[in-house]
Structure formats: structure tokens, C-alpha cells
MARKEDREN-779008 format. One record per residue (C-alpha): residue number from 1; x negated, y, z negated. Coordinates in nm, 3 decimals, always signed. Example, Ala and Ser with C-alpha at 12.3 -4.5 7.8 and 13.67 -1.06 7.14 Angstrom:
// residues 2
<1; <-1.230; -0.450; -0.780>>
<2; <-1.367; -0.106; -0.714>>
***
This chain:
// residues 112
<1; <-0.514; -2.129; +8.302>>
<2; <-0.519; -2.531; +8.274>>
<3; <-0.776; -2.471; +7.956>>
<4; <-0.550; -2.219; +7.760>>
<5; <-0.217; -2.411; +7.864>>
<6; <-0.380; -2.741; +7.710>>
<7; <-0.544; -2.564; +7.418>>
<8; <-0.206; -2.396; +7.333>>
<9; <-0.009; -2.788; +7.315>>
<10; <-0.310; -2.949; +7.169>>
<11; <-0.338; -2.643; +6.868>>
<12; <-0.044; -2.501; +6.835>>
<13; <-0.100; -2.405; +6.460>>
<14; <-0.429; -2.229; +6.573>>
<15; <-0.242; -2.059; +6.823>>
<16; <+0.020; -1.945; +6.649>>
<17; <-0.256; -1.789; +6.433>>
<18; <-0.412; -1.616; +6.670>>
<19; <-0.096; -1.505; +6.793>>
<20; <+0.039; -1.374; +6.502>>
<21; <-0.305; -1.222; +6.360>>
<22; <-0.319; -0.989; +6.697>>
<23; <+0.060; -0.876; +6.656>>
<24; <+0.003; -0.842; +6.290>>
<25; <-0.338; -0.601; +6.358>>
<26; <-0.192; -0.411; +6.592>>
<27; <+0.112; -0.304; +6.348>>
<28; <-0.145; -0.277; +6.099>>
<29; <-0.366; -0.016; +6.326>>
<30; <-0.051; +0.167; +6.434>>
<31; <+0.093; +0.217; +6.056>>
<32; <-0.241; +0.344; +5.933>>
<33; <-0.394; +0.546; +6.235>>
<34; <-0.323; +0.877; +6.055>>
<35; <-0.467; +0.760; +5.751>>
<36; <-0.834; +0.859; +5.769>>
<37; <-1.009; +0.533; +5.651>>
<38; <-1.358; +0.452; +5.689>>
<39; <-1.489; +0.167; +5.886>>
<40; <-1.565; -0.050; +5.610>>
<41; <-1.200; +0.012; +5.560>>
<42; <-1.062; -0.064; +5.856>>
<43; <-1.265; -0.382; +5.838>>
<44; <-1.185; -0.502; +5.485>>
<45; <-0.771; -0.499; +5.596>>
<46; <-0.819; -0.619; +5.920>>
<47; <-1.007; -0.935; +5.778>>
<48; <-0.773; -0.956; +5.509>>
<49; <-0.459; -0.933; +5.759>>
<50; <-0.593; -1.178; +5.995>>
<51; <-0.635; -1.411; +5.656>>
<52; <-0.248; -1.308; +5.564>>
<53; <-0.153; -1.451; +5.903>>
<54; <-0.318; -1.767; +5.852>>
<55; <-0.192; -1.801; +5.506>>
<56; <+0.141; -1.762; +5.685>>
<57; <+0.094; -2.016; +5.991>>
<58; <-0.015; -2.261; +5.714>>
<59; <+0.242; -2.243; +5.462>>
<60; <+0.526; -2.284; +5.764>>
<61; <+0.373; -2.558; +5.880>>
<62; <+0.386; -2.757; +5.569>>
<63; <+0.768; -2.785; +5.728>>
<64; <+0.624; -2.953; +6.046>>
<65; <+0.428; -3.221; +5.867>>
<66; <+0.601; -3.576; +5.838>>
<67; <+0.672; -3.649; +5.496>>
<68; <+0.570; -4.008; +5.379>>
<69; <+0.865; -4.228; +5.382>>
<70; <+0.902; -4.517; +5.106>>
<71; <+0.787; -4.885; +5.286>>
<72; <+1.080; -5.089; +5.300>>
<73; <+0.950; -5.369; +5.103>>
<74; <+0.799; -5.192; +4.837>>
<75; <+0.981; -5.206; +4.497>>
<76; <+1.118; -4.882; +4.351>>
<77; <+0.940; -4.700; +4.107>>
<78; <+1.078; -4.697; +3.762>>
<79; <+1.232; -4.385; +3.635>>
<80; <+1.072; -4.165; +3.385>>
<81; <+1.307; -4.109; +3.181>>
<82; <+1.598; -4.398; +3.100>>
<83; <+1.964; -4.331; +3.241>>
<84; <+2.106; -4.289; +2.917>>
<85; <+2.453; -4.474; +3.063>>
<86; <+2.254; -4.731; +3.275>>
<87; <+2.346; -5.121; +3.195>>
<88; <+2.009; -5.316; +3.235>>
<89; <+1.904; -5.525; +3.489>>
<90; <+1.938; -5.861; +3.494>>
<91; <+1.613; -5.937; +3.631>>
<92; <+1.502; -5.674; +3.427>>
<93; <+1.180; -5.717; +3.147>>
<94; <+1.263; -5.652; +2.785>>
<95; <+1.068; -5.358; +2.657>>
<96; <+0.859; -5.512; +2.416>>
<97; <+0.836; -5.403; +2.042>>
<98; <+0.542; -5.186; +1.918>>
<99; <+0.333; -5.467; +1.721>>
<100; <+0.314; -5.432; +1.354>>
<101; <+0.021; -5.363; +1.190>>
<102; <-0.071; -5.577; +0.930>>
<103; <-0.029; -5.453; +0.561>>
<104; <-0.332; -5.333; +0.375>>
<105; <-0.381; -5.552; +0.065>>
<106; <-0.393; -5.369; -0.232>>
<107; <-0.747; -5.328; -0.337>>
<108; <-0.836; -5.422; -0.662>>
<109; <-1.013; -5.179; -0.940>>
<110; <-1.222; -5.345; -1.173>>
<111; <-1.177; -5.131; -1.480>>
<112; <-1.428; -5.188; -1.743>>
***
């Protein structure tokens, strides 16, 4: 009982799998019980319910995961797109102008 108690805190996503692909499974086998499916069947939508679940127990626990948080000293990253309102920084760079390119001179035909 010490194994499954410790397995249970230590996995809890795996066991809410398991969990929920047995309650899921047994709905499943009670809806369709009248049906008349085959065993390949029967197979094919237990795997793929059992799957579902997963798919489930994953997605919810994107929720539990801890989100990165900025480091304190790190400098914010610059927006995209300018505030089209926002006064610049002082400390702020001056964007610098696309460089020129130099004019073509004007090539010269020798007419004869």
C-alpha cells in the first residue's frame, strides 16, 4: 500500500491517467455493449480512448507547470512594434538611417 501511496505523489499526472483511462473505458464499454462490434473494434476505441485520456491529463497539466518568470536583472525586450504615442528614451539609441547607396555613374556610349 506504501508502493501505490508513493507512486500516486511521486506521478500524479500518470495517475491521473490511469485513473481517468479506466473510468473513461468503462463508460465507453457500457454506452456501446448493445452495439455488436467486433474485437478488433472494441480494441481500436479502447486504445484510442485510453490515448483521449492522456491527451486530456496532458493538456490540463500544461496549467500545473511553472511558467518562466523574467530574471530581475535582465533588460526588457524591445517591443515589436513602436508605441505610436511613446516619447523616447533618454538613454535610448537613435535608429540609424538606411545607408545610401552610391549613385551609378552614367556609363558612357561611344557612338561611332
Amino acid at each position: 500500500m506504501a508502493k501505490i501511496k508513493a507512486f500516486i505523489t511521486q506521478h500524479p499526472q500518470w495517475t491521473s491517467w490511469i485513473v481517468l483511462s479506466i473510468g473513461m473505458v468503462i463508460i465507453l464499454i457500457w454506452s456501446a455493449r448493445d452495439v455488436g462490434l467486433l474485437a478488433g473494434q472494441w480494441v481500436a476505441l479502447i486504445v484510442a480512448t485510453i490515448a483521449v485520456a492522456g491527451l486530456a491529463v496532458w493538456i490540463i497539466g500544461w496549467e500545473d507547470e511553472p511558467e518562466a518568470e523574467p530574471q530581475p536583472n535582465a533588460e526588457p525586450q524591445p517591443n515589436a512594434e513602436p508605441q505610436p504615442n511613446a516619447e523616447p528614451q533618454p538613454n535610448a539609441e537613435p535608429e540609424a538611417e538606411p545607408e545610401a547607396e552610391p549613385e551609378a555613374e552614367p556609363e558612357s556610349s561611344t557612338e561611332a
